[in-house]
C-alpha positions in Angstrom: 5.8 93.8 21.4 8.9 91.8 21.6 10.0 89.7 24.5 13.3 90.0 25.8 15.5 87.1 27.4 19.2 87.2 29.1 21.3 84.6 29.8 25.5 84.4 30.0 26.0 82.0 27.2 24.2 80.6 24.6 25.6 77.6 22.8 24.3 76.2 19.5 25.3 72.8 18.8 23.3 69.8 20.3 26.5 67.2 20.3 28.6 66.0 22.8 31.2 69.1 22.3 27.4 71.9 22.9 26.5 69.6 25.5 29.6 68.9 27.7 30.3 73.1 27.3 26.5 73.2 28.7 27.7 71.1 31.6 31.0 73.0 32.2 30.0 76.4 32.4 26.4 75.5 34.3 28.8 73.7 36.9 30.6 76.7 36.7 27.8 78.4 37.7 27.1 80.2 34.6 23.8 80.7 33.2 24.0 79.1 29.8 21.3 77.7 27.1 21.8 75.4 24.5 20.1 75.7 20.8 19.8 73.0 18.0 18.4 73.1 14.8 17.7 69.7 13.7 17.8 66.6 16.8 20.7 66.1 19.2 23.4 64.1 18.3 22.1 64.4 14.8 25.1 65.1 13.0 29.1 63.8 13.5 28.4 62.6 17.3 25.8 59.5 16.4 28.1 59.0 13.3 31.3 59.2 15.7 32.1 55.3 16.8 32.7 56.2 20.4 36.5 55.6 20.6 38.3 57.6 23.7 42.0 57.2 22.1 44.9 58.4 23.2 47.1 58.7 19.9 48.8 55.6 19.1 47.3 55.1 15.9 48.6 58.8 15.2 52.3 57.6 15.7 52.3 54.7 13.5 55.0 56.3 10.9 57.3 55.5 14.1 57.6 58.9 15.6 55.4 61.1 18.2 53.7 63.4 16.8 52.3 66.7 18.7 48.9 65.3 17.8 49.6 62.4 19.2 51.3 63.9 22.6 48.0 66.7 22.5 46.0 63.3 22.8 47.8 61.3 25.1 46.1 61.9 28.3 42.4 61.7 27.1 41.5 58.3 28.0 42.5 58.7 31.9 41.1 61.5 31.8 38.0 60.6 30.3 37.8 57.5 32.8 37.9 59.7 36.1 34.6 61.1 34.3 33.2 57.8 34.1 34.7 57.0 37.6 32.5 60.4 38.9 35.6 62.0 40.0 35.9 64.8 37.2 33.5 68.1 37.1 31.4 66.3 34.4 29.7 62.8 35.8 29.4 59.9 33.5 28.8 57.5 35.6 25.7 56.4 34.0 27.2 56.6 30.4 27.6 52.9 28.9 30.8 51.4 28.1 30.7 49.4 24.9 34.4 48.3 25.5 36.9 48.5 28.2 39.9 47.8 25.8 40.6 48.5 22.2 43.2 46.3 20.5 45.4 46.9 17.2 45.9 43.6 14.9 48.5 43.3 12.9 49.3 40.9 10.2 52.5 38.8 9.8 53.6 40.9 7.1 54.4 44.2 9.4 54.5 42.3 12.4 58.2 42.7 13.2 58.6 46.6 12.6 55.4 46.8 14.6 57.1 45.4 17.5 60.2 47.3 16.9 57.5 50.5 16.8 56.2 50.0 19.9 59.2 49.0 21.7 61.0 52.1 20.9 58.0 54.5 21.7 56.0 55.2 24.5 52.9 56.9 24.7 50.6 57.8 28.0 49.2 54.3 28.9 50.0 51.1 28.5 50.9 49.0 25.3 51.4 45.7 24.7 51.7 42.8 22.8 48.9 40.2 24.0 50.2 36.7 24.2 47.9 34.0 22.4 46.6 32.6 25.2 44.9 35.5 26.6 43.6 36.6 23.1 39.6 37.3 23.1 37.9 35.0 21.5 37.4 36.4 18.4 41.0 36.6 17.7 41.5 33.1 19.4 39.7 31.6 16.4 41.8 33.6 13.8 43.0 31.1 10.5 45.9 33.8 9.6 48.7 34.6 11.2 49.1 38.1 13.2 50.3 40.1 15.9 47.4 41.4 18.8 48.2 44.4 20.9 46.0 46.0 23.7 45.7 49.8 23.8 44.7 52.4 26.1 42.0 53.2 24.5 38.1 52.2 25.0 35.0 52.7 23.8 31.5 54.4 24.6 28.4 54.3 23.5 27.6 58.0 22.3 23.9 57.3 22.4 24.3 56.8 26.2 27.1 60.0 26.3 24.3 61.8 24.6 21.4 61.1 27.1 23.4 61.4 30.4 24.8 64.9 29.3 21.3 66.1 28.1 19.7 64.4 31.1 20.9 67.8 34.0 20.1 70.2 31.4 16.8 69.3 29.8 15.5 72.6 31.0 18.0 74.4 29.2 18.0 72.7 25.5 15.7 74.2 22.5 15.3 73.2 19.4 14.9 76.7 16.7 14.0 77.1 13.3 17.4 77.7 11.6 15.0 80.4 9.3 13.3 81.8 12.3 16.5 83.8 13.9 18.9 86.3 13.1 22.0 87.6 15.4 22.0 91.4 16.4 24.2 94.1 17.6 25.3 96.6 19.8 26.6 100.1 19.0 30.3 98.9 19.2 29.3 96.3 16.3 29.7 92.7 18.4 26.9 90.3 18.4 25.1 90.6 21.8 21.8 89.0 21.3 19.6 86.6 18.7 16.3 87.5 17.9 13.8 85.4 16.9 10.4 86.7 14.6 8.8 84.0 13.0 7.0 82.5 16.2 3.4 83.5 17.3 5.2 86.3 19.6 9.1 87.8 18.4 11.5 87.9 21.2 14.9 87.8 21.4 18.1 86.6 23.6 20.7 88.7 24.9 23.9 86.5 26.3 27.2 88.0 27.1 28.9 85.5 24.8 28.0 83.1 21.6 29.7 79.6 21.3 29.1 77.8 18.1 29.9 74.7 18.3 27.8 72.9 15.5 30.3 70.2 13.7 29.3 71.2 9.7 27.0 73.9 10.9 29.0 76.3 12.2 29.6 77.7 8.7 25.8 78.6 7.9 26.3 80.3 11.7 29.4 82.3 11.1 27.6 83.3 7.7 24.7 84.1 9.9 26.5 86.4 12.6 28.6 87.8 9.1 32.1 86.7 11.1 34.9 87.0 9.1 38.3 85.4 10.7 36.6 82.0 11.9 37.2 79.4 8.7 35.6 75.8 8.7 37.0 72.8 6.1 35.3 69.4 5.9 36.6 66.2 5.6 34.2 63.7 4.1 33.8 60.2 4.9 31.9 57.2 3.3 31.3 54.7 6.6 30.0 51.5 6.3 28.3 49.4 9.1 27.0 45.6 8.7 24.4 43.8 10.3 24.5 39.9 11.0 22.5 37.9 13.9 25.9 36.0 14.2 28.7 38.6 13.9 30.8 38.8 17.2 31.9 41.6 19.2 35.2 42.7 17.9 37.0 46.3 18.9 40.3 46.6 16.5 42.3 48.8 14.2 43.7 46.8 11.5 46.8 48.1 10.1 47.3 47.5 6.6 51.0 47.2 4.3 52.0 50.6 5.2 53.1 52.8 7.9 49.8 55.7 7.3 49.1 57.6 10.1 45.3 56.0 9.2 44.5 52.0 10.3 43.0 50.1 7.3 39.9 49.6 8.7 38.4 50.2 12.1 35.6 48.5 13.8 33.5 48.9 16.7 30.8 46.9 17.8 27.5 48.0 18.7 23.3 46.5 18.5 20.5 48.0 16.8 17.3 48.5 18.5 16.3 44.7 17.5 19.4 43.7 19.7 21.3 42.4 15.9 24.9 43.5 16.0 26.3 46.0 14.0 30.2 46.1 13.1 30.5 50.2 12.5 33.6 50.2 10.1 35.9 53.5 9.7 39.5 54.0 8.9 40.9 54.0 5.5 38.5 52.3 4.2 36.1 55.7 5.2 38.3 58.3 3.8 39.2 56.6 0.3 35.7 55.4 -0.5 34.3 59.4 -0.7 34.1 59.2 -4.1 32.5 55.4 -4.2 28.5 54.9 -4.7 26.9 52.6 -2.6 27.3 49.2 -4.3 31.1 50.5 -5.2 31.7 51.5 -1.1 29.8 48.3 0.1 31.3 45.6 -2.0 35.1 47.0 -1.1 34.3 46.5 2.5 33.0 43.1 2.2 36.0 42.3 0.0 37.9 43.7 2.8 36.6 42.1 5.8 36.7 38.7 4.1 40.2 39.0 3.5 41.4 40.2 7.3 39.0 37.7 8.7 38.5 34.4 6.2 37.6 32.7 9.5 34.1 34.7 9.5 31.2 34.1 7.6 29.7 37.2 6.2 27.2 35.7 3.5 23.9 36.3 5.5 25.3 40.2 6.9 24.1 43.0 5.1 26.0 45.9 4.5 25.1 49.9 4.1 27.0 52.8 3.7 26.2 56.6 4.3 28.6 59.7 4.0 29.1 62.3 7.1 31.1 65.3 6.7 33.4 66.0 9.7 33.6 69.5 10.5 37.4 71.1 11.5 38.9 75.0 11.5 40.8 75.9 8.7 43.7 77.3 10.5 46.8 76.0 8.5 46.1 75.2 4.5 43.9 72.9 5.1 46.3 70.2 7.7 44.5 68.2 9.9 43.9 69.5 13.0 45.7 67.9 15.6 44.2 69.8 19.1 40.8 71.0 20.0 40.3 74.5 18.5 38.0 78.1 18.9 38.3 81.3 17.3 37.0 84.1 19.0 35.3 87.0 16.7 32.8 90.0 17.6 31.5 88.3 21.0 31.7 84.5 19.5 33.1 81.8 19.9 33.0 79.4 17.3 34.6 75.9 18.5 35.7 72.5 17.1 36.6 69.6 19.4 38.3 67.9 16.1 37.8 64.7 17.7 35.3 63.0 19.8 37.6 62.2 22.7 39.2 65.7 23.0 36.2 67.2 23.6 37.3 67.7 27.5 40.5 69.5 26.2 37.7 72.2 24.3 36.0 72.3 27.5 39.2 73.4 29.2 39.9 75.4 26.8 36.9 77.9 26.5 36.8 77.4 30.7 40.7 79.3 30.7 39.8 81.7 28.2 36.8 83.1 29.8 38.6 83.0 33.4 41.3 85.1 31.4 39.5 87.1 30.1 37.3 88.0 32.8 33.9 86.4 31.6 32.3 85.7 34.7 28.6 84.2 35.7 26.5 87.2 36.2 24.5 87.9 39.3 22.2 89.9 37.2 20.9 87.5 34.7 17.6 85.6 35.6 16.6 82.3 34.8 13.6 83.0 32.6 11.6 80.2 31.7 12.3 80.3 28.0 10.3 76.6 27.3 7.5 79.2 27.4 8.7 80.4 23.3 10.7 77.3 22.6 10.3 73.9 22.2 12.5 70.9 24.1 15.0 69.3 21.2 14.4 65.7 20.7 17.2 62.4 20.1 18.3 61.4 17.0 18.9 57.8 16.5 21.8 55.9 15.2 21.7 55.4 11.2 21.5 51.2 11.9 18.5 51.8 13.7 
């Protein structure tokens, strides 16, 4: 005999784009689940460095793009969640860095200035006179340029955590070989059913939202969509550990005006309390094709040459690749908003970056108001921890 579940939604995906839709449409008053097939957090969200941005870095071939105005608001906004004045409360979520900075060397340093005196973007930018440089900067044996940004940055172990934390009830981890998605007579998907536990039963949900970074392709494969199509952009990211590194939050802009910074580093500590410097930027996307040694020795050669004034002989550096997951919706571009396609009862979603996962949120919120997907009074909250186990944490790669 199989048992039989309902529910309005049911989301697969346990990182910070599954979870804040969790939050959303429960606040909504929707009864929604959340399903994960590994750990939560496992996949891009740990490997994400935690930057709320609001598109400057986007603009730096001296014009505003539409990715860049699509982004501009996300930092206030994501503040006023932090504050515990927006629908989702992070109040408890940890702050690595109130400010991000952009450093630029002498050799750009004028049409720099000239780029960000022309343009404006939402927030405030500015050039940060020596005096009130941090300290890591303050000790700087090269000449350069320091501006402050709008930007900031989280910890996502901590996002992680306090988005889980309301909904613990309602996230299951599943055997990805355990489940397979069914039909109604008009051919859209309207339940999942599951038959290798000790007793099959299955889900039935008014609506499907996959929102699983690189997994959403085994799902739409899964649920046999069609129209939905995923690309991946790999990355080769390098962080390195040191008792005496400093805390440092910057984009470093190289010779040239790419819409990518050189290098980008956030700062973070491992679980002995060591800091970690989590490096992306340029140096992530061009080193794909590098091996280990290759990857790691280019950013050591790097680092030494934007920062001769730190010592990195006793830091040790590691590398691992992470595939970030996008739609393919024009040949392959970049891109630049939140996105979903909606196929046969699914949803399948892609915040595209960590920071506009709100604006995904918003999104799938206005299309279901639209098109009249409402919480329904008839689905009960069954106690489904009685067939399925609670998912678990991952943990950051340094630790």
């Amino acid at each position: 005999m199989t048992s039989s579940y309902s529910t309005d939604i049911v989301i697969f995906g346990g990182g910070i784009a599954g979870l804040w839709l969790l939050n959303r449409l429960r606040n909504q008053g929707y009864q929604a689940i959340l399903l994960e097939t590994d750990k939560l957090g496992s996949g891009q969200t740990l490997a994400s460095q935690g930057i709320i941005h609001g598109g400057l870095k986007y603009a730096l071939n001296g014009a505003l793009s539409s990715g860049a105005n699509i982004i501009s608001d996300m930092p206030a906004l994501w503040r006023s969640a932090l504050a515990g004045k927006a629908d989702i409360d992070l109040r408890e979520c940890r702050v690595l860095s109130e400010h991000y900075y952009m450093w630029s060397d002498a050799g750009i340093r004028s049409k720099l200035k000239t780029f960000l005196g022309s343009k404006s973007l939402s927030g405030r930018v500015s050039a940060v006179e020596k005096q009130d440089y941090p300290d890591f900067f303050r000790a700087a044996t090269v000449e350069g340029t320091l501006y402050k940004l709008p930007d900031f940055v989280v910890d996502t172990n901590s996002l992680l955590e306090v988005l889980a934390r309301k909904q613990r009830d309602r996230i299951f981890k599943v055997n990805p070989r355990s489940y397979k998605f069914e039909r109604n007579e008009s051919g859209l998907v309207n339940a999942i059913s599951f038959s290798g536990e000790e007793e099959p039963f299955s889900i039935e949900a008014q609506k499907f939202i996959f929102s699983a970074g690189k997994g959403n392709q085994q799902l739409i494969d899964d649920a046999g969509l069609v129209e939905p199509k995923c690309q991946l952009r790999p990355l080769n990211m390098v962080y390195v550990k040191g008792k005496n590194l400093p805390s440092v939050f910057v984009h470093c802009i190289g010779d040239s005006f790419s819409l990518t910074p050189k290098l980008t580093i956030t700062s973070h500590s491992d679980a002995q309390g060591e800091t970690v410097w989590y490096l992306g930027g340029e140096i992530a996307e061009s080193g794909v094709d590098k091996d280990k040694d290759a990857q790691t020795h280019s950013a050591r050669m790097l680092l030494t040459t934007l920062f001769p004034w730190i010592n990195f002989e006793a830091t040790q550096f590691h590398c691992f690749t992470i595939d970030r997951a996008e739609a393919n919706v024009n040949n392959n571009y970049r891109p630049e908003d939140a996105h979903f396609i909606e196929e046969s009862n699914v949803l399948v979603a892609w915040p595209t970056k960590l920071t506009l996962t709100p604006n995904l949120a918003d999104n799938i919120s206005e299309h279901f108001a639209a098109s009249g997907v409402v919480p329904s009074t008839a689905a009960s909250e069954q106690n489904l921890g009685d067939v399925l186990e609670a998912a678990e944490f991952a943990t950051s790669r340094w630790d």
